[in-house]
C-alpha positions in Angstrom: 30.5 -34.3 58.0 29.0 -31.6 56.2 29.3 -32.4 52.2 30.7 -28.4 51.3 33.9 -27.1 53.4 36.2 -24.7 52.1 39.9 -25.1 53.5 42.2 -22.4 52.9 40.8 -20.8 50.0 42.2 -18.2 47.6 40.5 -16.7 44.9 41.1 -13.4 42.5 41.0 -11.7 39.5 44.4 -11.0 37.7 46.9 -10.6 41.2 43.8 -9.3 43.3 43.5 -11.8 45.8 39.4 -11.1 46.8 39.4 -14.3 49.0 42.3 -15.3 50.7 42.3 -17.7 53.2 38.7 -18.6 53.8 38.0 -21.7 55.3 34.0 -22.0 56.1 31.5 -25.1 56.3 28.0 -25.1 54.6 25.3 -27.1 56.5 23.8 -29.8 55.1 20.3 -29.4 54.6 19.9 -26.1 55.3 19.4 -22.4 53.7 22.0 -20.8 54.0 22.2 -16.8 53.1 25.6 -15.1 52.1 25.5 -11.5 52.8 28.1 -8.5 53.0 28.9 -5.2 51.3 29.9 -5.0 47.4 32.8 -6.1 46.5 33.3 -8.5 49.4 33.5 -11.7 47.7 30.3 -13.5 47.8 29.3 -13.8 44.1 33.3 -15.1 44.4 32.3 -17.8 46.6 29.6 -18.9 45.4 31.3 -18.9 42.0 34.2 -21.1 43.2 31.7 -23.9 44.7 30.2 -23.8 42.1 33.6 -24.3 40.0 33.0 -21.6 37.6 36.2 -20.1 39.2 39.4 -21.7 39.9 40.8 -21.2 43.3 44.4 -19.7 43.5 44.9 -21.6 46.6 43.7 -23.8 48.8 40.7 -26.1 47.8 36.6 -26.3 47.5 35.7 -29.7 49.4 32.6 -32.0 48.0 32.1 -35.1 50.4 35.7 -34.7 51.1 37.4 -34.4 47.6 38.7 -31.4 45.9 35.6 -30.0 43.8 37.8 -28.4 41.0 39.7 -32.5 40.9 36.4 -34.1 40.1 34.8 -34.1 36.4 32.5 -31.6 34.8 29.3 -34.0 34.8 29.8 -35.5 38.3 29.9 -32.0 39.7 26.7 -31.1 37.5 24.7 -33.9 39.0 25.5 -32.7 42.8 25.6 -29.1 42.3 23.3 -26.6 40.4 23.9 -22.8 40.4 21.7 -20.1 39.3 23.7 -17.0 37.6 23.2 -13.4 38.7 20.4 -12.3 36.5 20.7 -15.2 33.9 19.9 -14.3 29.9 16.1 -15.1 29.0 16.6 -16.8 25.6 14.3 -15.2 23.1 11.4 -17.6 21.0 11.9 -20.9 23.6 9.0 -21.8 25.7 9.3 -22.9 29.1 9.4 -26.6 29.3 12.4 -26.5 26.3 14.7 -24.1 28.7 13.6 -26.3 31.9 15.0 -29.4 29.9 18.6 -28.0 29.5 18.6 -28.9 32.9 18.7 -32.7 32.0 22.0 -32.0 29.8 24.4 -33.6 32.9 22.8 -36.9 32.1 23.0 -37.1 28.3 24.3 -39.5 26.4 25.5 -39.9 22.7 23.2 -37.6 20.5 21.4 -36.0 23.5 17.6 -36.9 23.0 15.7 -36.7 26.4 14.2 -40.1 27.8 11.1 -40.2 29.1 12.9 -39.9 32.8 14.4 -37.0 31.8 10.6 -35.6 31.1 9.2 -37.1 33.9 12.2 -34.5 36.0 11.4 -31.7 34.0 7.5 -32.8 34.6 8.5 -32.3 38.0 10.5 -29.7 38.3 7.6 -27.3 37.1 5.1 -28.6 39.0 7.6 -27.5 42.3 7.5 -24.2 41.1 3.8 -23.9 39.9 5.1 -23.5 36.5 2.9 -26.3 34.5 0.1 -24.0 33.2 3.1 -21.8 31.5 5.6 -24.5 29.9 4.2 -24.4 26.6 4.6 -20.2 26.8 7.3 -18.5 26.0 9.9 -17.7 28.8 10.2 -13.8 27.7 6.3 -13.6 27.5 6.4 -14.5 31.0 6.6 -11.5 34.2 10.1 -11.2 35.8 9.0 -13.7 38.7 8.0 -15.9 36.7 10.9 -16.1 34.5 13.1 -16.7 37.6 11.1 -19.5 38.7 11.7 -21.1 35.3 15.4 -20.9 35.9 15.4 -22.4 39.5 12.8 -25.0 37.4 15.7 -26.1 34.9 18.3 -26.4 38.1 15.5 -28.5 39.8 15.7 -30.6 36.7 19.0 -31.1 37.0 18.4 -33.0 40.1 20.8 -32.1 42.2 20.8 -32.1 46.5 22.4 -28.6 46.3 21.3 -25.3 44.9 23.5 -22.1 44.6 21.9 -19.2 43.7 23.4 -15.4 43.3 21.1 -12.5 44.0 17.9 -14.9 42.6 15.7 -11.6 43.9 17.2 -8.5 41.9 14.8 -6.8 39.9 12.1 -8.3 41.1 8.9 -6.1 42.9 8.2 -7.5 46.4 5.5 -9.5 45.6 7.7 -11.6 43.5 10.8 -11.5 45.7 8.8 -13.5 48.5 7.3 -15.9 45.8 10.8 -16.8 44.8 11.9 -17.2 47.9 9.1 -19.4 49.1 9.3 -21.7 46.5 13.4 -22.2 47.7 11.9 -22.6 51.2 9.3 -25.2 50.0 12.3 -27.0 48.2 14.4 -27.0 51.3 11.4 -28.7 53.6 9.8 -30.5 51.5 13.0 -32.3 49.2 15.9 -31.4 52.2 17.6 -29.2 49.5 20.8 -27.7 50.7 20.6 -24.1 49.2 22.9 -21.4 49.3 22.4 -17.8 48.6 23.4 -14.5 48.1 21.6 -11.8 48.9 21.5 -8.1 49.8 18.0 -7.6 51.7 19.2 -8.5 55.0 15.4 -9.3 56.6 14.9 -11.6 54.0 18.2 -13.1 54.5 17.4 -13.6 58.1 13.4 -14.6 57.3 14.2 -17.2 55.0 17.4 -18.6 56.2 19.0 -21.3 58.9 22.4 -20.0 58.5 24.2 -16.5 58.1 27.7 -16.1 56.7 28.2 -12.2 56.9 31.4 -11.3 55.2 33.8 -8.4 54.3 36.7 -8.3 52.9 36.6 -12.1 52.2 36.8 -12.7 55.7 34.1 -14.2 57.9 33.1 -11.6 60.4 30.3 -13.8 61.9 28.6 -17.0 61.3 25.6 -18.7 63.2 21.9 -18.6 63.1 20.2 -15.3 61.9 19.4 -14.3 65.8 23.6 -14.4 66.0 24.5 -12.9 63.1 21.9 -9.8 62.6 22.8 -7.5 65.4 23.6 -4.4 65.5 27.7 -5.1 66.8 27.9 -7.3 63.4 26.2 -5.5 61.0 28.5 -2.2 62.3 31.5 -4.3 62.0 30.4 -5.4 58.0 28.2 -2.4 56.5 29.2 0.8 58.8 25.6 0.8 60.2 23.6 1.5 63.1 20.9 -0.6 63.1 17.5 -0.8 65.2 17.3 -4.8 65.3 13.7 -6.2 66.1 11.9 -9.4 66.9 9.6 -9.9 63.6 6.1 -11.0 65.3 5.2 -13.1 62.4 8.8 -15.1 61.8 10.3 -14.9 65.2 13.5 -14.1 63.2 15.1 -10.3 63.6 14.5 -8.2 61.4 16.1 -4.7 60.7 13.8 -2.2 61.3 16.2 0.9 60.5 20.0 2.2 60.6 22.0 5.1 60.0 25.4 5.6 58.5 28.0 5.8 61.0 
């Protein structure tokens, strides 16, 4: 049984309905990449695992419970998300922010333990991070600064990661660096991760498992040879697309498309 199914689910702003009806089952495990046109409810699903929004209908499923029916800090200690292009707080070194990830295990006035430091400890040396956590976070470049905030949901010790768009902004150079590191996670410590994003070869390259939406409705799930093609990426984004083997990855990449 895989630990996150949705069954149903409805999800809006106001009386907008941007989900309605979706019913879709994250492997365990795996990477899985969200991807779809603007506005087609991605960052809304990923927001509603994640129980930052509250369903209208239907229900978020966490080893068989209702997600939104369980407490804050039991959901904090199985889940972690990473916001769309989370606020760098200003004057607070690296180490400090990475330690906000322990705040699901504290207890009466909050001080860390030294288990709590040996996670944070941890969760920098993951992401090559330890030469930096005495600097501060806005003194570091913008890849860096995003591997300090998948290093505080590390901390947070957690078997699944959500993450929204944890590439925008960043050059190419840093795009892959964050991604590897979330690839590294999911070998080396069977993370299940789940992301959004809008580069669809690094969508295909990096994940197991594509969910390509539109309108809040699955258009096609599978593995990335199933998913990017050129009949499903016409059906989602109004493309023609030249799909290609990548000799490197083995994965397909799009090599380049046309409006239709």
């Amino acid at each position: 049984m895989s630990r996150i199914v949705t069954d149903d689910l409805k999800v809006g702003y106001g009386k907008e309905l941007i989900i309605d009806g979706l019913s879709l089952t994250i492997p365990d495990s795996k990477i899985t990449c969200i991807i779809g046109p603007n506005g087609c409810g991605k960052s809304t699903i990923l927001k509603t695992i994640a129980r930052i929004l509250k369903p209208a209908g239907g229900a978020v499923l966490l080893d068989g419970k209702a997600i939104h029916s369980q407490p804050t800090k039991t959901i904090a200690q199985k889940v972690a998300i990473l916001a769309q292009s989370p606020h760098t707080p200003e004057e607070m070194t690296v180490k400090d922010l990475v330690s906000y990830g322990r705040a699901p295990y504290q207890k009466g006035f909050g001080q860390l333990t030294n288990k709590d430091w040996e996670m944070v400890h941890w969760a920098l040396e993951e992401t090559n991070l330890l030469e930096f956590a005495d600097r501060y976070v806005h003194s570091l470049s913008g890849g860096q600064r995003q591997r300090v905030w998948i290093a505080m949901a590390l901390a947070q010790d957690t078997d699944i990661l959500l993450l929204d768009e944890p590439t925008t902004y960043l050059d190419l150079a840093h795009q892959l660096d964050v991604l590897q590191v979330l690839e590294k996670l999911n070998k080396n410590q069977n993370k299940t991760i789940v992301m959004v994003l809008h580069d669809l070869n690094h969508a295909a390259r990096f994940s197991d498992y594509l969910i390509a939406l539109r309108n809040g409705q699955i258009v096609k799930a599978g593995t990335p040879s199933e998913v990017m093609t050129n009949e499903v990426l016409r059906d989602v984004f109004d493309i023609d697309a030249k799909i290609v083997q990548d000799p490197h990855t083995d994965k397909p990449a799009c090599l380049t498309y046309h409006l239709l």
